[in-house]
C-alpha positions, 0 to 999 in steps of 0.5 A: 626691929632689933639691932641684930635683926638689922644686922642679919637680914642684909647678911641673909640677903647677900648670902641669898643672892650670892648663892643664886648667883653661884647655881644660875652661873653654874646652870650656865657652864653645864649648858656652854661646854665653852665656859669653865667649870663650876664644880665646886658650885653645889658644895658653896651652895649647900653651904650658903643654905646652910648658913642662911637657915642657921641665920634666918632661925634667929630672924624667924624667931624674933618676928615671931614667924616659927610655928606653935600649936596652941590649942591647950595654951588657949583653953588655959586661965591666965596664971597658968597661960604665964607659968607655960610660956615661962616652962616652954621659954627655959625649954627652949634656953636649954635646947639653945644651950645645947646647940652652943655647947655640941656645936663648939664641939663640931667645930673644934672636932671639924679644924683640920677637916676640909671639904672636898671641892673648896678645900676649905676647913669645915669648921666654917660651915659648923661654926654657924650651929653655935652662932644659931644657938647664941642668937636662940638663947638671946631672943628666948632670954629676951622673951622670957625677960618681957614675960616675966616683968609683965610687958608681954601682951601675948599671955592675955590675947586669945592666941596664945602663943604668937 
């Protein structure tokens, strides 16, 4: 496992938990009138879920666990196995490149604009879309870096891409 893999699962389960934690409280307050009031819960919520899916991209790459049609990759000879997964990784660089680069963007378009219920400037919630790109382009570099120094057992299986 990777030290960013290490680093981000546990981040990924604390923002998990801490959003549960937010809705069941919140669930709670809507049923005990008593209890004050969460309103601020669906926005947290929403927010966490957003920053989860954005970390849980750079996990979800490494394990290999996002989905790939292989059907023509499969009935390709080995050469030419090695020259697609090279074109689709620097496709791939190139989306991740974009992620960062309009992401910077929305947060720097999005410093003094705040969310309706926390207050809170938005561009924390938009800072996640070029962390998301960063953690794409690093795994996808270290893909295409086993690849092309040979140390990528994926090209000769019988499944293509994994």
């Amino acid at each position: 496992m990777s030290p960013i893999v290490k680093i981000l699962k546990p981040i990924i389960v604390t923002l998990f938990l801490a959003m549960t934690l937010i809705t069941f409280g919140a669930t709670l307050a809507r049923l005990f009138p008593a209890m004050p009031s969460f309103y601020w819960a669906g926005e947290v919520t929403r927010y966490l879920n957003f920053w989860i899916t954005c970390l849980g991209i750079g996990v979800a790459l490494h394990v290999g666990a996002h989905f790939s049609v292989t059907v023509v990759l499969d009935m390709m000879p080995l050469p030419m196995r090695r020259v697609a997964k090279i074109v689709s990784h620097v496709g791939v660089l190139i989306l991740a490149g974009v992620l960062i680069h309009f992401g910077i963007q929305m947060v720097t378009w999005n410093l003094d604009q705040l969310s309706a219920a926390m207050e809170v400037p938005m561009s924390y919630v938009y800072v996640a879309i070029p962390i998301c790109g960063g953690l794409i382009f690093l795994q996808t570099a270290i893909f295409l870096f086993r690849l092309c120094v040979g140390k990528d057992d994926t090209v000769a299986s019988d499944e293509g891409l994994s």
